[in-house]
KEDORO-164740 format. One record per atom (N, C-alpha, C): x, y, z. Coordinates in steps of 0.02 Angstrom, whole numbers, plus 50000, padded with zeros to 5 digits. Each point is the difference from the previous one (the first is absolute). Example, Ala and Ser with C-alpha at 12.3 -4.5 7.8 and 13.67 -1.06 7.14 Angstrom:
% KEDORO-164740
506604971650390
499555005950000
500455006050000
499825005349964
500425005950003
499615005550037
//
This chain:
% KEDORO-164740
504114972251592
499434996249977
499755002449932
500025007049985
499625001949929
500664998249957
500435001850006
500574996949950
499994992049983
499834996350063
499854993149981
499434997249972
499465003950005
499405000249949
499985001849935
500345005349996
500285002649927
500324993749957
500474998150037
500504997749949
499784993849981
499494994750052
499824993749976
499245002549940
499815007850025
499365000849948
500305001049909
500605002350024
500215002749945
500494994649956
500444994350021
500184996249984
499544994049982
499414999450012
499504995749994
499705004149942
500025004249963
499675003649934
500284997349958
499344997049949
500434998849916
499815005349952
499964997749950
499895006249963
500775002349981
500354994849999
500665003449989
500365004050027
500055000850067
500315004250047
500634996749998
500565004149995
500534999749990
500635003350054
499555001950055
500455003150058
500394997350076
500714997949984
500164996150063
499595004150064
500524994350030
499795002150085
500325005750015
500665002049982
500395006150017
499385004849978
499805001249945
499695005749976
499434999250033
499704994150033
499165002050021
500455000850072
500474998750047
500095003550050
499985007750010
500375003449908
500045007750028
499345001349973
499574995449956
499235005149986
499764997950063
500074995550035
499394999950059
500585007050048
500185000450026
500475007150027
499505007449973
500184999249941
499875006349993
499165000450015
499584994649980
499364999350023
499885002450083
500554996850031
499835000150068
499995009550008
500635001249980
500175008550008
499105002149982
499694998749931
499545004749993
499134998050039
500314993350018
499504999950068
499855003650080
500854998850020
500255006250045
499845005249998
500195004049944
500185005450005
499155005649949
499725001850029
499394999449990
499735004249905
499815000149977
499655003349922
499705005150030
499605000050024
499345008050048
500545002750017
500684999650032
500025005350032
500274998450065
499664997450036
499964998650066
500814996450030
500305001850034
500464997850021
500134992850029
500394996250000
500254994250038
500105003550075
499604999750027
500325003050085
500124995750048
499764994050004
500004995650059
500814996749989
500265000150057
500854997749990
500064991549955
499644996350043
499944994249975
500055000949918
499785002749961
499714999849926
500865002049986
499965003950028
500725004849981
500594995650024
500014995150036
500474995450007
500004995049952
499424995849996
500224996149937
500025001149949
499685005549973
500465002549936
500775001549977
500145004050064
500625002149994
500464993150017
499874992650031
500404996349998
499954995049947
499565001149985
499584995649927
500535004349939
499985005450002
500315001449946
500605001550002
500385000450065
500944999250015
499954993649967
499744995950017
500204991949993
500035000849912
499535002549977
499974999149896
500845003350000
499985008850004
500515001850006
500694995849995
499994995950055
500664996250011
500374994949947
499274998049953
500044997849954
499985002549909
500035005850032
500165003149930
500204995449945
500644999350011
500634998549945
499744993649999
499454995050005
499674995049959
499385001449981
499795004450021
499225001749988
499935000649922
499374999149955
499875000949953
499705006149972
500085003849946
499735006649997
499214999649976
499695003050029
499195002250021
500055007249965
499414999949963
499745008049968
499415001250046
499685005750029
499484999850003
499695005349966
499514999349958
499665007049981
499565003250024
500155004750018
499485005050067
499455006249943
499434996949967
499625001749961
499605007750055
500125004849998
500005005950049
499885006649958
500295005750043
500135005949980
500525001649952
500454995250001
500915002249968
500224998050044
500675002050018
500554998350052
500665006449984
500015004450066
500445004150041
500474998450049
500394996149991
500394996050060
500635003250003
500124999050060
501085003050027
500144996549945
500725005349978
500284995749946
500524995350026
500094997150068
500254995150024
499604993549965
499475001949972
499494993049990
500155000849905
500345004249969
499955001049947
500194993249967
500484996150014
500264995249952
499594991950026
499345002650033
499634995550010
499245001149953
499965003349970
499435002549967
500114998149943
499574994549968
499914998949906
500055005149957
500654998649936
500025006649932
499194997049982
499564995050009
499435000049969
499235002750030
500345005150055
499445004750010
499585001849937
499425001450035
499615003249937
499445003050044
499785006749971
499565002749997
499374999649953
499104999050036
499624998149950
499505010050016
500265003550027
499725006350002
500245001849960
500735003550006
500245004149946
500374996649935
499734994249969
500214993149986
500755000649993
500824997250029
500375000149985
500484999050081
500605000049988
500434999050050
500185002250063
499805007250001
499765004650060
499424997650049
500324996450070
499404997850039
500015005950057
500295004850007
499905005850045
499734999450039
499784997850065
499214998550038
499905008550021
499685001449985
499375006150010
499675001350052
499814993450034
499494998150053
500394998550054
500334994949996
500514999150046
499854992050039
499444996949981
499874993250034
500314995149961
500184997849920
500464997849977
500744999750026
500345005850020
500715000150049
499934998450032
499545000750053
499724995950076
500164993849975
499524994749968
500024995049994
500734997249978
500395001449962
500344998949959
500665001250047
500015004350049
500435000650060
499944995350052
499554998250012
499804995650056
500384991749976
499774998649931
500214995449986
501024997949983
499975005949989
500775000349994
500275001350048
500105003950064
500235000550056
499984993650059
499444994649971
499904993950058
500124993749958
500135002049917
500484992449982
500655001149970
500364993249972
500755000349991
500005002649932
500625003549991
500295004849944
499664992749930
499874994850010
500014997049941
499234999149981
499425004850041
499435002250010
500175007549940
499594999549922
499935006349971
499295002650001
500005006149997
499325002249990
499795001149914
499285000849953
499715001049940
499495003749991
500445007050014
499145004650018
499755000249942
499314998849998
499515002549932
499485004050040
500185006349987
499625009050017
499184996849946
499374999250056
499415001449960
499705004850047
500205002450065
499525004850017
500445008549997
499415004049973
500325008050001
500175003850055
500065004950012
500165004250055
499595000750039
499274997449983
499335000650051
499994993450031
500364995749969
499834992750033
499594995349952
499825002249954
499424996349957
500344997749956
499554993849959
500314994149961
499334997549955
500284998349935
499494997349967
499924990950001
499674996949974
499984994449996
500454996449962
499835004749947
500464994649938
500985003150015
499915005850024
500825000750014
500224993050037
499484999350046
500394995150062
499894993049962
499824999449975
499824993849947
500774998149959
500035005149961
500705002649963
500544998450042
499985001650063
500375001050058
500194992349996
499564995850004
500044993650021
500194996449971
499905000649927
500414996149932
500625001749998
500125007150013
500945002149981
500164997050074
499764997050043
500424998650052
500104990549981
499554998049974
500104993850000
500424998249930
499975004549969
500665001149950
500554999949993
499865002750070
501145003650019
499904995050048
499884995650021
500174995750027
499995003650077
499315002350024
500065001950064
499874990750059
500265002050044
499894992850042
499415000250056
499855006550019
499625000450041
499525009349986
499334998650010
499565005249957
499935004150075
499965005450011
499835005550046
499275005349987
499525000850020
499385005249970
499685002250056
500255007050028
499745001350063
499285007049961
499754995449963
499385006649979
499474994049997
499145005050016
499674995449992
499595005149969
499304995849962
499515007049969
499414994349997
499355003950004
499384996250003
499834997249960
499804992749990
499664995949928
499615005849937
500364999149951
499705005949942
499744995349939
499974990750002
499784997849958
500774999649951
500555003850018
500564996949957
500794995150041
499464995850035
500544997150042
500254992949971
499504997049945
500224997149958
500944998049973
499995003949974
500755001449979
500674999950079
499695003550022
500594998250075
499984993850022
499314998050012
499944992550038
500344996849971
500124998349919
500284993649956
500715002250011
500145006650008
500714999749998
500474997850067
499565004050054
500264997650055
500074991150028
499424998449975
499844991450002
500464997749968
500355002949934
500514995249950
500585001550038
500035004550041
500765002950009
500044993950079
499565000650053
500074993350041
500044995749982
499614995849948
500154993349980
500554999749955
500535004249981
500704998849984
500475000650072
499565002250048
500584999350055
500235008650028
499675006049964
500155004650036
499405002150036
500325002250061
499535001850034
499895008650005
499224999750005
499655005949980
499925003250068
500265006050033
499665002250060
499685005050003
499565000250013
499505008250014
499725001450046
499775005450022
499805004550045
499324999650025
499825000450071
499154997849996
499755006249998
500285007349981
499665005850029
500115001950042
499985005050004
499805005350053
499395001250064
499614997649973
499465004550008
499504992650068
500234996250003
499734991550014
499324997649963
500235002149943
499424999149944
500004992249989
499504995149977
499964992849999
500454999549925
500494996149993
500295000449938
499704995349950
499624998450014
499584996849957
499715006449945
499915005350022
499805007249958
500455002249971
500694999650000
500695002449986
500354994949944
500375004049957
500414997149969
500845003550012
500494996049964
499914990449989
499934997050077
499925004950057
500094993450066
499264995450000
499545001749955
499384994549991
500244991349985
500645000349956
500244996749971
500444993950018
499614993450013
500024995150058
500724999349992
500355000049945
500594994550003
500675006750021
499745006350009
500755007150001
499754998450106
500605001050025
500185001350063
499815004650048
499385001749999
499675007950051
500335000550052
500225007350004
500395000150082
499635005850023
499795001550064
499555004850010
500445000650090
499705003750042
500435000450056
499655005450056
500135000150064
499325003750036
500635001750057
499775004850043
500265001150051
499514998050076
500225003050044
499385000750073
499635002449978
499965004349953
499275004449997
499484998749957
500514996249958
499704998949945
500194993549964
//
């Protein structure tokens, strides 16, 4: 059902969207993976979840060898991945900490992400790490801003941002970018937090038109 929502929301966009159906099948996929598979932390535990993923994404799998190639850029810590994943990772990494080609993740939630997504789609699924948070986890505004232009540059297909930080009066500049980058047809996903803070206080998940995914257990 969310794949069939996707694809008539997304094929129904003008604005010059230019992406068959093959390619919005593997962006809605990899969407599904980062709905699944949780941003906080929190595990997929209930079998059910863990079944249709894993048959949801044999089925892409099977179709590899027509599938269309998908970038996604996982705007994070960097990226540390098995080098089984090496010849899936963009030469157009970039780092906006230590500004330059070295995305090292430090922190270690950039590899998380950036693993998750590559281990549950097909080899024709690349990853585009752009490193804005340091070894503490922290991130500035305008890095991730930066972040967002070199991704819509290199031609990322689908935007990743599992950081959030409290309204500081410079959300300006993200909102327009994230808004331009949906209404060409990529989709923006972000994180609702941690904390079950109202994201209405949070950026960019304040930001009506980017994808909030947030996720709870029994306890919580």
């Amino acid at each position: 059902f969310f794949v069939q929502f996707f694809m008539k929301s997304m094929m129904g966009k003008e604005n010059g969207m230019k992406l068959n159906k093959k390619k919005i099948i593997m962006i809605a996929g990899i969407l599904l993976v980062l709905l699944c598979v949780v941003f906080t932390g929190i595990r997929c535990r209930t079998e059910w979840k863990k079944h249709a993923l894993t048959g949801y994404m044999e089925g892409l799998k099977e179709q590899t060898e027509t599938m269309e190639e998908v970038t996604v850029a996982v705007i994070d810590s960097g990226c540390s991945v098995d080098e089984v994943y090496a010849d899936r990772i963009s030469d157009s990494a970039w780092s906006f900490v230590g500004i330059g080609t070295d995305v090292t993740d430090e922190y270690g939630h950039g590899s998380q992400m950036a693993s998750l997504i590559l281990h549950n789609t097909p080899e024709s699924v690349s990853i585009l790490p752009l490193k804005v948070m340091d070894g503490e986890g922290t991130a500035e505004t305008e890095d991730v801003a930066e972040a967002l232009s070199y991704a819509w540059d290199n031609g990322a297909d689908v935007i990743s941002i599992s950081l959030n930080a409290i309204l500081s009066g410079e959300e300006e500049l993200l909102t327009g970018l994230i808004n331009g980058m949906t209404r060409s047809g990529i989709p923006v996903i972000v994180s609702a937090g941690n904390a079950g803070t109202d994201v209405k206080n949070l950026l960019p998940a304040n930001v009506e038109s980017a994808l909030v995914i947030g996720a709870a257990n029994r306890e919580y």
